[in-house]
N, C-alpha and C positions, 0 to 999 in steps of 0.2 A: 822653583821661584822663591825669592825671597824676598820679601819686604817691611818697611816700618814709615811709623807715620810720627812725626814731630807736632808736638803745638809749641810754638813760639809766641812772642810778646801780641803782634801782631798778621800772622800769618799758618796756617799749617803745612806740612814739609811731607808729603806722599811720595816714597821711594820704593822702586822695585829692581830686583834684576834679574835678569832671567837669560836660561843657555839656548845654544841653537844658532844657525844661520839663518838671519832676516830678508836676505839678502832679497831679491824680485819676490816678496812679499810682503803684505797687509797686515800688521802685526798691530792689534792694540792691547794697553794694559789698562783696567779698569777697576776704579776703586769705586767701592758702592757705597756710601753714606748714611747711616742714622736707616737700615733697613731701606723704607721707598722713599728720604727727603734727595738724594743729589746722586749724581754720577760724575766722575773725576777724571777722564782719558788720557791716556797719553797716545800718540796713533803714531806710527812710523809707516812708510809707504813706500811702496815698492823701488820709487827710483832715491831713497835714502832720506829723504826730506821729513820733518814732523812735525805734528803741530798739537797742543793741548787746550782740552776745553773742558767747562763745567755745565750740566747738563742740571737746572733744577728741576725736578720731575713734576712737581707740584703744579708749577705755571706754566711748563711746556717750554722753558725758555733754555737759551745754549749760551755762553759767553766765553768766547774764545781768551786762552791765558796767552798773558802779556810774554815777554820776552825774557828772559833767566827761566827759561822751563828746559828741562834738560829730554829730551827724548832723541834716543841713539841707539844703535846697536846694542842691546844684552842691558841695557839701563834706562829708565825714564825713573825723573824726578822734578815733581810737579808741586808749586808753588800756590796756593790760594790763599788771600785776604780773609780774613776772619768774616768780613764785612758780608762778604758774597755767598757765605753757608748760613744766617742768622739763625737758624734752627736749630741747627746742630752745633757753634760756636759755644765754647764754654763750658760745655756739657762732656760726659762719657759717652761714646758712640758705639756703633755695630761699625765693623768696613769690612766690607766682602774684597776677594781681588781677583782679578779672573785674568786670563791671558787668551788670548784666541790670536789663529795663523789665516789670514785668507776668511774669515768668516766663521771657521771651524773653532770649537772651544778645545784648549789642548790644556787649561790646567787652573783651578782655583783653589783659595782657601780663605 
């Protein structure tokens, strides 16, 4: 797996890509945030469909990302507002990344 993460003017730019057939499988990539402040998903689903969301751990809250989020076969690239991490915004961070198939972890760094 390989990935990077962009800060931009107004947004951060979390990219991965990873090998393998997804195919009739639950595939998520997971970026971890500032140690325990957020979770960043990208999630692909068994019949091809995806969807990304931000997970703030802190409040328990989930907010589904808007639309230019890329999650596909062998790539996901996930888009966040500065606005929506304020903890971590600005700052040097921790990002974990993890990949998991079906529930099973198959590979972080």
């Amino acid at each position: 797996m390989r990935m990077s993460v962009d800060q931009r003017r107004s947004d951060y730019v979390f990219s991965a890509e990873y090998s393998g057939d997804p195919s009739r499988h639950d595939v998520v990539v997971r970026f971890a945030l500032g140690g325990q402040a957020y979770n960043v998903d990208g999630e692909l689903f068994e019949d091809g469909t995806g969807v990304a969301q931000l997970q703030d751990l802190s409040l328990g809250d989930a907010t589904m990302l808007e639309p230019v989020q890329v999650v596909s076969a062998g790539r996901v690239e996930l888009y966040v507002p500065t606005g929506l991490v304020p903890r971590v915004a600005g700052q040097v961070f921790d990002v974990a990344v993890s990949f998991t198939v079906d529930g099973s972890p198959v590979e972080s760094c």
